[in-house]
C-alpha positions as CSV (number, residue, x, y, z in Angstrom):
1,X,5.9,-26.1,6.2
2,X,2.6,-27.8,5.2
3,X,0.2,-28.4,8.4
4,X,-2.6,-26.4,10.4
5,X,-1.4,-22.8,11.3
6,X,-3.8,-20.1,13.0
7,X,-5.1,-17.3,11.1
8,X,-6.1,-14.0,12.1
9,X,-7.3,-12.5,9.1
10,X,-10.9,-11.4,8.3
11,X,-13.2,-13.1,5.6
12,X,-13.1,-9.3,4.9
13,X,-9.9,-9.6,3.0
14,X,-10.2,-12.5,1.3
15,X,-12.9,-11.9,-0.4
16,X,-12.6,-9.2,-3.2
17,X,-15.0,-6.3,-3.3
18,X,-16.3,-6.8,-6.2
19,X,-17.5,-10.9,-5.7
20,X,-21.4,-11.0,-6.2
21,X,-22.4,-11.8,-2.7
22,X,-20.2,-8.5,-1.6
23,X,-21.7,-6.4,-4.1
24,X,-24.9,-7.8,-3.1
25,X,-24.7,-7.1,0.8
26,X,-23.5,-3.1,-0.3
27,X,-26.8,-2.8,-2.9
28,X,-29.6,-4.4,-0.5
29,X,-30.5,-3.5,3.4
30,X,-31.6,-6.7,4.3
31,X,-33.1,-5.4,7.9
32,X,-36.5,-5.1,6.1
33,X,-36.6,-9.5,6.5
34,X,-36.9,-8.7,10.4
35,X,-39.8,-7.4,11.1
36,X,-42.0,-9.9,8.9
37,X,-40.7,-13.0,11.1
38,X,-40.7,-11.5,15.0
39,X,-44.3,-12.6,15.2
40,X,-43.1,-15.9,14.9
41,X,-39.6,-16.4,16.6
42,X,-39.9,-16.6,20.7
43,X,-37.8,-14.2,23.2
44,X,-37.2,-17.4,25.4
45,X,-36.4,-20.7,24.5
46,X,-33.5,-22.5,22.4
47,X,-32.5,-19.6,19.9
48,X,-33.5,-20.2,15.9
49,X,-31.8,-19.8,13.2
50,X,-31.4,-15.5,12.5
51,X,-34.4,-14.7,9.8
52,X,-31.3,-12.7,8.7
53,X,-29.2,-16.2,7.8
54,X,-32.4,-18.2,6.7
55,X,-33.7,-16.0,4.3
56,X,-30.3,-15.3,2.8
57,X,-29.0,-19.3,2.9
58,X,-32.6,-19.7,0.4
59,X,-31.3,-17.1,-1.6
60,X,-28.1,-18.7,-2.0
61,X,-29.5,-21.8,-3.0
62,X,-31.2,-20.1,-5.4
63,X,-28.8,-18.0,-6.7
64,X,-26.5,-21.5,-7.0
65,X,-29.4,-23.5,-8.7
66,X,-29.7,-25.8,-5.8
67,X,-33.0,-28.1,-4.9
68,X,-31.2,-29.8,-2.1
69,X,-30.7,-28.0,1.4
70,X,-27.7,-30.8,2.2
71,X,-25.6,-29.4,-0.9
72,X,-26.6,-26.2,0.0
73,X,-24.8,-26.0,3.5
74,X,-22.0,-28.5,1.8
75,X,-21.3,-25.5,-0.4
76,X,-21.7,-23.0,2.1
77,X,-19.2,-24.3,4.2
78,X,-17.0,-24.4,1.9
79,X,-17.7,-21.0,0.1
80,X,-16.0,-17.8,1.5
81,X,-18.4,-15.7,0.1
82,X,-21.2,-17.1,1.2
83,X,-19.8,-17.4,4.4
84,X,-19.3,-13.0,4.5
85,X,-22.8,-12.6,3.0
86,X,-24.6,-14.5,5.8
87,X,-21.8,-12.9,8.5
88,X,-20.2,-16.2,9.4
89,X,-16.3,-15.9,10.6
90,X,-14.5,-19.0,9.4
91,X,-14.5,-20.5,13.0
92,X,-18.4,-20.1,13.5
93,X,-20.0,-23.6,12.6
94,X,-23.4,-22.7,9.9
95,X,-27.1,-24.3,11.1
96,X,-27.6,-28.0,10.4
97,X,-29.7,-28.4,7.1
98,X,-32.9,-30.1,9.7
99,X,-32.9,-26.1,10.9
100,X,-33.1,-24.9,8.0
101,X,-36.1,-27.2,6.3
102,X,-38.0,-27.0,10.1
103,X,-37.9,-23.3,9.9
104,X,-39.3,-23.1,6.5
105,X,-42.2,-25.3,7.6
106,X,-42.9,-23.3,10.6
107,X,-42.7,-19.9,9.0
108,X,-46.1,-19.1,7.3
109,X,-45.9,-18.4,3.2
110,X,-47.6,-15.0,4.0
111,X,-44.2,-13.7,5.2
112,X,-42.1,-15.2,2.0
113,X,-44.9,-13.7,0.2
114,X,-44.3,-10.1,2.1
115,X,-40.5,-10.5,1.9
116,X,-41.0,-10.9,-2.1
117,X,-43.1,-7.8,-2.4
118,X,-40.7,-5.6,-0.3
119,X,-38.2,-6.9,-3.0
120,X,-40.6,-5.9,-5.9
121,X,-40.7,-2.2,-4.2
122,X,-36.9,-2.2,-4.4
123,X,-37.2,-2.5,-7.9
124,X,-39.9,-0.1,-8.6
125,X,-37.9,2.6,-6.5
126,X,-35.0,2.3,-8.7
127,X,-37.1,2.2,-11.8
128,X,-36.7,-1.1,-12.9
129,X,-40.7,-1.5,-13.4
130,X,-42.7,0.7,-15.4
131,X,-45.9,-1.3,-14.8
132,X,-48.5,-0.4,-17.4
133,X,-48.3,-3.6,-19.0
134,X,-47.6,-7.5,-17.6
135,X,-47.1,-10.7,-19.1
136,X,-48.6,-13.5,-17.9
137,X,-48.0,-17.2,-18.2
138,X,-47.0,-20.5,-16.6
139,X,-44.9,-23.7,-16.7
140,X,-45.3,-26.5,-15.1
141,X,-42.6,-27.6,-12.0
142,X,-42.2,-31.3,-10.9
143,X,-43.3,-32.0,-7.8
144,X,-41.0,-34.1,-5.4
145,X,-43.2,-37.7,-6.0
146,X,-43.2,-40.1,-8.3
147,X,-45.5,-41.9,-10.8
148,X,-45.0,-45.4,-9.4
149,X,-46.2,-44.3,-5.9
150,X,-49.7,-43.0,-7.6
151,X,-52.8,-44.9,-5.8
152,X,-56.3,-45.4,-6.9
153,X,-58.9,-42.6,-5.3
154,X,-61.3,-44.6,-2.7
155,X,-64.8,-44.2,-2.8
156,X,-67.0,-41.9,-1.2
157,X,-68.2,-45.0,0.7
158,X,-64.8,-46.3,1.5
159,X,-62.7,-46.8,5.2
160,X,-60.0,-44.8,3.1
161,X,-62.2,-41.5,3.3
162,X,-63.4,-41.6,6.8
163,X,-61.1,-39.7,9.1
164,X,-58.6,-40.9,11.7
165,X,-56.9,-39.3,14.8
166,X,-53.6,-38.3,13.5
167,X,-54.0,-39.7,10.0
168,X,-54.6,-38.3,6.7
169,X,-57.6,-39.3,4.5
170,X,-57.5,-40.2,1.1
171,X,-58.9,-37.5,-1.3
172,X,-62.5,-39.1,-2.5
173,X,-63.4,-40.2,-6.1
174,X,-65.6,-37.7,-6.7
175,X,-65.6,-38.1,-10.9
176,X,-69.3,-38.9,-12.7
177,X,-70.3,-42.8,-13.7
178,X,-70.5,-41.3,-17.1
179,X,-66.1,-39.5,-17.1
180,X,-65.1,-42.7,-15.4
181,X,-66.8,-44.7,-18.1
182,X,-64.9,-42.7,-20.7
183,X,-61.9,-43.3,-18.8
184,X,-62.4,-46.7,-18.5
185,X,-62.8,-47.3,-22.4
186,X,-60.0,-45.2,-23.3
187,X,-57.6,-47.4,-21.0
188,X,-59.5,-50.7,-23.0
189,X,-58.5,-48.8,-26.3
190,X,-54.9,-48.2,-25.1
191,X,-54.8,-51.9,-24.0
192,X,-55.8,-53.1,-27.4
193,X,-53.7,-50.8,-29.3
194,X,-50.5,-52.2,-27.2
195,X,-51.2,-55.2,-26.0
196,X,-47.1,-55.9,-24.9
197,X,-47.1,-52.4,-22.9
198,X,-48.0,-52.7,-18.7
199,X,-48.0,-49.3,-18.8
200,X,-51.5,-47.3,-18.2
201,X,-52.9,-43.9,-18.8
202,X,-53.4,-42.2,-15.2
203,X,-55.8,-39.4,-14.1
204,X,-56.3,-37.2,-11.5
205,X,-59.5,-38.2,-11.6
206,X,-58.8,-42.0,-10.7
207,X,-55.3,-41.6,-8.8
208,X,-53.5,-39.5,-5.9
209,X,-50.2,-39.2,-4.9
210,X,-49.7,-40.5,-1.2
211,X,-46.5,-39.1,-1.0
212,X,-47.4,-35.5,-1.9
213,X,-51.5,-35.5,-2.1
214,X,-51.2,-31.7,-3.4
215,X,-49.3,-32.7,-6.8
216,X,-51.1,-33.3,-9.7
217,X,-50.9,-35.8,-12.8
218,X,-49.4,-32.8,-15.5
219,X,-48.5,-33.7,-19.3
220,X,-47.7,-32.0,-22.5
221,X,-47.8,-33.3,-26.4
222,X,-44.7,-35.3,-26.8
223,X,-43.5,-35.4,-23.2
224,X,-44.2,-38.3,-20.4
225,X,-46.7,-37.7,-17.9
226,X,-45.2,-36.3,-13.8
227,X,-46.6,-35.4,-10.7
228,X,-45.7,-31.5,-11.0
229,X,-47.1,-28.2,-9.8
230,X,-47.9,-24.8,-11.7
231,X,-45.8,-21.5,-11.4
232,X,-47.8,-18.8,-12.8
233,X,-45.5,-15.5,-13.3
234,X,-46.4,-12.1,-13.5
235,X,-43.2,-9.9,-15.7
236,X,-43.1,-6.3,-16.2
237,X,-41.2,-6.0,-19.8
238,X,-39.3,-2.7,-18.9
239,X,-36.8,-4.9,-17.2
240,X,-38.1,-8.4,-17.1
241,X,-38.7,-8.2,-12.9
242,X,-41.3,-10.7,-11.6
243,X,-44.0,-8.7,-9.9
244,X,-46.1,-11.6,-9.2
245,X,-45.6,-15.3,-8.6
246,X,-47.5,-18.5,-7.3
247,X,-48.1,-21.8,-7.0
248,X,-50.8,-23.8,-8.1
249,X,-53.1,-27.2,-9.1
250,X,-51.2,-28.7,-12.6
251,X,-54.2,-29.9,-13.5
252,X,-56.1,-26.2,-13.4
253,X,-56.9,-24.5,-16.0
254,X,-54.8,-21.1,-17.2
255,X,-57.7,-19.3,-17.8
256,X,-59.5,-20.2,-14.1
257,X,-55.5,-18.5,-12.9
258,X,-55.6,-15.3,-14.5
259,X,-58.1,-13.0,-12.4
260,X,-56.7,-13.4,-9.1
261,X,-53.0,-13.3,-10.5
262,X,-53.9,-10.1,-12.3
263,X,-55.6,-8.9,-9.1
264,X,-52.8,-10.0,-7.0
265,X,-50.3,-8.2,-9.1
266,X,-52.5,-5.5,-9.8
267,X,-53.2,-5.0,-6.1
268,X,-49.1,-4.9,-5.6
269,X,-48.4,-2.0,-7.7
270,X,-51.0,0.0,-6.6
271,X,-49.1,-0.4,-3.5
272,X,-46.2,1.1,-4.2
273,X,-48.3,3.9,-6.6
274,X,-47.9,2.2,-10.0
275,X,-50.7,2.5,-12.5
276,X,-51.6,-0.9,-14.7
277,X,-53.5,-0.7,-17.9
278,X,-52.6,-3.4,-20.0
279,X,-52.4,-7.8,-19.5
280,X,-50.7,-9.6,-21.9
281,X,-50.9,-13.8,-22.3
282,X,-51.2,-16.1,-24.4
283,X,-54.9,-17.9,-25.9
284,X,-54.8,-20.3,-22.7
285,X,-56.2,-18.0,-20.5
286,X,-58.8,-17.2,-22.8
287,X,-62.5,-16.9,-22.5
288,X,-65.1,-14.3,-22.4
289,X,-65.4,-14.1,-18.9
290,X,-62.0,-13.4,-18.7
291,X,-62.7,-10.9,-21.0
292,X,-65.8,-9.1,-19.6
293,X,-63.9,-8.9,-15.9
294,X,-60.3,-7.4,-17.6
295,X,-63.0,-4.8,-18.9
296,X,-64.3,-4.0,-15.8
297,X,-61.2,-3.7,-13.9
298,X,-60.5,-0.9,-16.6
299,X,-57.8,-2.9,-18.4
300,X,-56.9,-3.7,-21.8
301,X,-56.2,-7.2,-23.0
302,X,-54.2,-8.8,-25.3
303,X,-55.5,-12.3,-24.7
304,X,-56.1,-14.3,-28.5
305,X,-58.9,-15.9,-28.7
306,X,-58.7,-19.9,-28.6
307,X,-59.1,-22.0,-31.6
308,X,-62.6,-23.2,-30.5
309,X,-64.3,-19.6,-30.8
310,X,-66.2,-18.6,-34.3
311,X,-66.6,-14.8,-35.1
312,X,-69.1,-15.9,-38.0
313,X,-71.4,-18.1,-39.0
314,X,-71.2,-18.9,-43.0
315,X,-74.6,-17.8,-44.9
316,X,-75.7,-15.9,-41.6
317,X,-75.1,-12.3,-41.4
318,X,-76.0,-11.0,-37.1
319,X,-77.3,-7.5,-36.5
320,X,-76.0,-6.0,-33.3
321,X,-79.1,-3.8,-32.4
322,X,-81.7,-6.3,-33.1
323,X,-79.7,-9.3,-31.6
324,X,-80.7,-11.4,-34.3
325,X,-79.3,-13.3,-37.8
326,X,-80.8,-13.1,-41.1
327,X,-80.1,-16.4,-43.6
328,X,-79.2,-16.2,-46.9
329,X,-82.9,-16.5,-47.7
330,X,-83.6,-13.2,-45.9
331,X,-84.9,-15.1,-43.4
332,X,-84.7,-14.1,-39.8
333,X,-83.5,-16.5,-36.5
334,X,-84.2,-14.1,-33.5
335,X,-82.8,-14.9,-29.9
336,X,-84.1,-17.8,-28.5
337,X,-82.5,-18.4,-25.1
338,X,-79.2,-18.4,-22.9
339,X,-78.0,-22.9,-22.5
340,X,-75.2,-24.0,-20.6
341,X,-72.9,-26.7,-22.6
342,X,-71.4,-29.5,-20.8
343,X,-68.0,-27.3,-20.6
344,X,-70.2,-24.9,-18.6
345,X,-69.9,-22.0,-21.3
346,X,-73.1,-19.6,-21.5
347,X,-74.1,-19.7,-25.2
348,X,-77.4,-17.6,-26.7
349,X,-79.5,-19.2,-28.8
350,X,-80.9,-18.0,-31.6
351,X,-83.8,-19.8,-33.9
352,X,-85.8,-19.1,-36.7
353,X,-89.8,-20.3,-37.2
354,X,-90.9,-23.4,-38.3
355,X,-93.1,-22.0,-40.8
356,X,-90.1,-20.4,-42.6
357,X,-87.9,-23.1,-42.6
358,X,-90.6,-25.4,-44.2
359,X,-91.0,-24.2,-47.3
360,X,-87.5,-23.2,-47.8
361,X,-85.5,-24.3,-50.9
362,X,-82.4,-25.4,-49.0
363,X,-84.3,-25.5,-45.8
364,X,-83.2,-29.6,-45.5
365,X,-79.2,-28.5,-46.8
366,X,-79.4,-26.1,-43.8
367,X,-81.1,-27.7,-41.1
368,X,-80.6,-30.6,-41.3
369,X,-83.4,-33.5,-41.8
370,X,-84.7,-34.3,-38.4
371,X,-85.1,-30.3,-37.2
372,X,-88.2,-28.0,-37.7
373,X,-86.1,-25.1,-37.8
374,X,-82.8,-24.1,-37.6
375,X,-80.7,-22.9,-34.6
376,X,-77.3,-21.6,-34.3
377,X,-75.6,-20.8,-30.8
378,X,-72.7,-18.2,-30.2
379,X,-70.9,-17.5,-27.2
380,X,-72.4,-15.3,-24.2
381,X,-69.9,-13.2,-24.3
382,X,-69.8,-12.4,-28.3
383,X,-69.3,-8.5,-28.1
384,X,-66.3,-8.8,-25.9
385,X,-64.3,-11.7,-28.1
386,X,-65.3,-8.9,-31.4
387,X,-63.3,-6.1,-29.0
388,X,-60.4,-8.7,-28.5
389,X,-60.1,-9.4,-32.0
390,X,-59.9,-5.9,-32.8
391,X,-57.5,-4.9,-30.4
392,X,-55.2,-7.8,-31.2
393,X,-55.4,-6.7,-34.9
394,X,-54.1,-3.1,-34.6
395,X,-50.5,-2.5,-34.7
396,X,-50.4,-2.3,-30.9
397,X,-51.7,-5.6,-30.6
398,X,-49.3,-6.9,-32.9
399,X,-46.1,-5.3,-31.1
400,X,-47.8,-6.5,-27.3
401,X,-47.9,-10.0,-28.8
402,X,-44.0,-9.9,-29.5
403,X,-43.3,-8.2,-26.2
404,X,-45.0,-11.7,-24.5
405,X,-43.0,-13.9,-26.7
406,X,-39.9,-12.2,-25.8
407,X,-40.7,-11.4,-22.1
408,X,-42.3,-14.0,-19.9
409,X,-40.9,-17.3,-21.6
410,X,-37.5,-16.1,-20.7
411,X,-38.3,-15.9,-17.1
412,X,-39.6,-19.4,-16.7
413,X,-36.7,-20.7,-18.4
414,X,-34.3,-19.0,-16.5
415,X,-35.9,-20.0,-13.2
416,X,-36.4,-23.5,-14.2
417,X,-32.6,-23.9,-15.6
418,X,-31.0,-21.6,-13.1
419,X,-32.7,-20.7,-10.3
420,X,-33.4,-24.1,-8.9
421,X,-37.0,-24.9,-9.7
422,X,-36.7,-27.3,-12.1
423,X,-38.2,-29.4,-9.0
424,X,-39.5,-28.5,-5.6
425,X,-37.8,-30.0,-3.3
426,X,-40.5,-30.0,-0.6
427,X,-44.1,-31.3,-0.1
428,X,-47.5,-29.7,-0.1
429,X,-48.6,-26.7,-1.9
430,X,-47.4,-24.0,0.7
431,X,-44.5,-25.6,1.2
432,X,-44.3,-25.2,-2.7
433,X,-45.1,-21.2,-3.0
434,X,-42.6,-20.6,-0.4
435,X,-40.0,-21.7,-2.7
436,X,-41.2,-19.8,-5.6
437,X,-41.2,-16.7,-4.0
438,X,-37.5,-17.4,-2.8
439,X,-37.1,-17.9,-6.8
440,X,-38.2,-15.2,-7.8
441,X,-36.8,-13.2,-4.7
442,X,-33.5,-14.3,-6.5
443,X,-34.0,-13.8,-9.9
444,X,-35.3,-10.2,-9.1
445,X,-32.2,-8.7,-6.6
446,X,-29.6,-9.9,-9.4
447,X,-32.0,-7.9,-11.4
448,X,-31.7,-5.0,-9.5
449,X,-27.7,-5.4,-8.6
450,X,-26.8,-5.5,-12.7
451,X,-29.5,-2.2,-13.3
452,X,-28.0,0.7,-14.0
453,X,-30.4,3.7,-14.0
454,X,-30.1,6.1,-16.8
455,X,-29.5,9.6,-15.9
């Protein structure tokens, strides 16, 4: 007869031994999550949810591609596997989804961080992770905000930026007269250009989100402007595990990312005794300070250089040991002095005399009309681009490039597309990395669960 009849039996036996989230709970001794959040749960009071059932209900969501903690507990409700992993009988009722988001607010990202390197060790004990060489690159992640919310940036003199008890101030307008009047034109030119468009090209510079003050204004060639937030990744190619992750300003540069993720990652498997020599990426985290540091960590890069740097000057051959150029008229442009650019990139220059540019047959061709003497600038950091170069050209360099290409994109795409970050579903930068490191937490233990080691 159809209706409601007791049951006795055990989620135990209805849910077969090999399901993921059994196979999971054999492979991984989850008791290493406890220690990390006792300084934070109280021995008296109204009883939290177990670290136990909180860390595993955000790997659930992750494993599922969920953003949203609602559908989350929806499916968990419903899911008998779920219900065994996280140790719920089918009579026990699972935590509210309000639990669940306060406790991820309250919890500090130091301990998702620390939960997320314990998982890394797991890997590197069952040798998923050779670590000698990582990939490095980023994607952007849209932010939980929206475009039509954006508001202009008071000034510094404004009621907007002085602060109030219990309220937040607006982030000053601290851009130059001269960038806001290149802004400025550039939305005149857009007007002109479309006269029956309302729409307008925003800046971080001008505009702030309210709703989330820690997005940023990110775009790409081709695709509309969001409010979004960077994931940089760290991959070891052996296996593709994520040894590093974080979360960061989308409108920060790639190169200003890469020392402290290489240091961060770098600082990880030293941890856990693993050696690295070698950082791959791509020509966005490029320049020669970049360069000088890798060398003085005692690593090798394989970084190309961007499409701004010159390794020669046409007509101008340079000498290494005297520092200098020689023209094609044998004359010689010795160093002048270090200048700063308005990008802030050291440059030496190097110039040659008056008298010898006077009387010169193409001296005018050269020159120019107005100068007294020629002048040519290259960058500060000249000998260390030459040793990229070089590296990048041997066949080493060549193969490390393809390991990038067919290492680190993969990753991004399969934690935007399947891991649930294809938006953060919370506000503020913490808030933010905390979900990342649950992301990659994920994508790293199904790593580990489908390894096999080889004998």
């Amino acid at each position: 007869m159809l209706g409601y009849h007791p049951s006795n039996t055990s989620l135990i036996k209805l849910v077969p031994t090999q399901h993921f989230y059994q196979q999971l709970l054999e492979a991984v001794d989850f008791s290493f999550i406890r220690p990390f959040f006792e300084p934070f749960y109280s021995t008296i009071g109204r009883p939290s949810i177990d670290p136990l059932v909180f860390i595993k209900l955000l790997l659930v969501k992750h494993f599922e591609n969920i953003t949203s903690d609602r559908k989350l507990l929806e499916l968990a409700n419903l899911h008998l596997g779920i219900r065994s992993f996280l140790g719920y009988g089918l009579e026990h009722p699972l935590p509210w989804h309000s639990s669940l988001t306060r406790t991820r607010q309250r919890i500090p990202v130091s301990v998702f961080e620390a939960c997320f390197t314990q998982v890394v060790g797991l890997c590197i004990q069952k040798g998923l992770v050779s670590g000698h060489t990582q990939v490095i690159d980023s994607a952007y992640i849209k932010a939980n905000a929206s475009m039509s919310r954006l508001k202009p940036k008071p000034s510094i003199w404004s009621s907007e930026t002085i602060p109030t008890l219990g309220k937040r101030t607006a982030p000053r307008l601290t851009a130059s007269v001269d960038r806001l009047q290149h802004i400025h034109r550039f939305q005149a030119n857009i007007k002109k250009a479309t006269p029956n468009k309302s729409g307008q090209l925003l800046s971080n510079l001008t505009h702030y989100s309210p709703t989330d003050p820690d997005a940023r204004i990110a775009f790409k060639t081709g695709k509309s402007r969001q409010l979004a937030y960077m994931t940089s990744v760290s991959v070891d190619p052996s296996q593709h595990v994520i040894t590093h992750i974080q979360a960061g300003s989308a409108d920060r540069r790639d190169s200003r990312n890469l020392l402290p993720i290489v240091d961060s990652t770098q600082g990880r498997l030293n941890h856990f005794g693993v050696v690295m020599s070698n950082v791959v990426a791509d020509a966005g985290y490029c320049s020669g300070e970049n360069y000088e540091q890798l060398e003085a960590r005692g690593l090798d890069g394989f970084i190309p250089p961007h499409g701004k740097y010159k390794d020669e000057r046409s007509g101008f051959h340079y000498d290494i040991p005297s520092d200098s150029y020689t023209c094609s008229q044998g004359k010689r442009l010795g160093f002048d002095r270090l200048v700063v650019d308005k990008q802030d990139n050291a440059k030496k220059r190097y110039a040659a005399k008056a008298s010898d540019c006077k009387n010169c047959p193409i001296g005018e061709q050269c020159k120019g009309k107005k100068a007294s003497a020629k002048r040519l600038h290259h960058s500060y950091y000249k000998a260390q681009y030459e040793r990229m170069e070089k590296r990048l050209s041997s066949r080493f360099g060549k193969r490390m490039m393809r390991i990038r290409s067919a290492t680190v994109e993969p990753v991004l795409g399969s934690l935007i597309n399947y891991y649930g970050l294809r938006q953060i579903n919370t506000r503020r930068r913490e808030s933010a990395a905390k979900v990342m490191y649950m992301a990659a937490i994920a994508y790293n233990l199904k790593k580990y669960l489908r390894f096999t080691p080889v004998e």
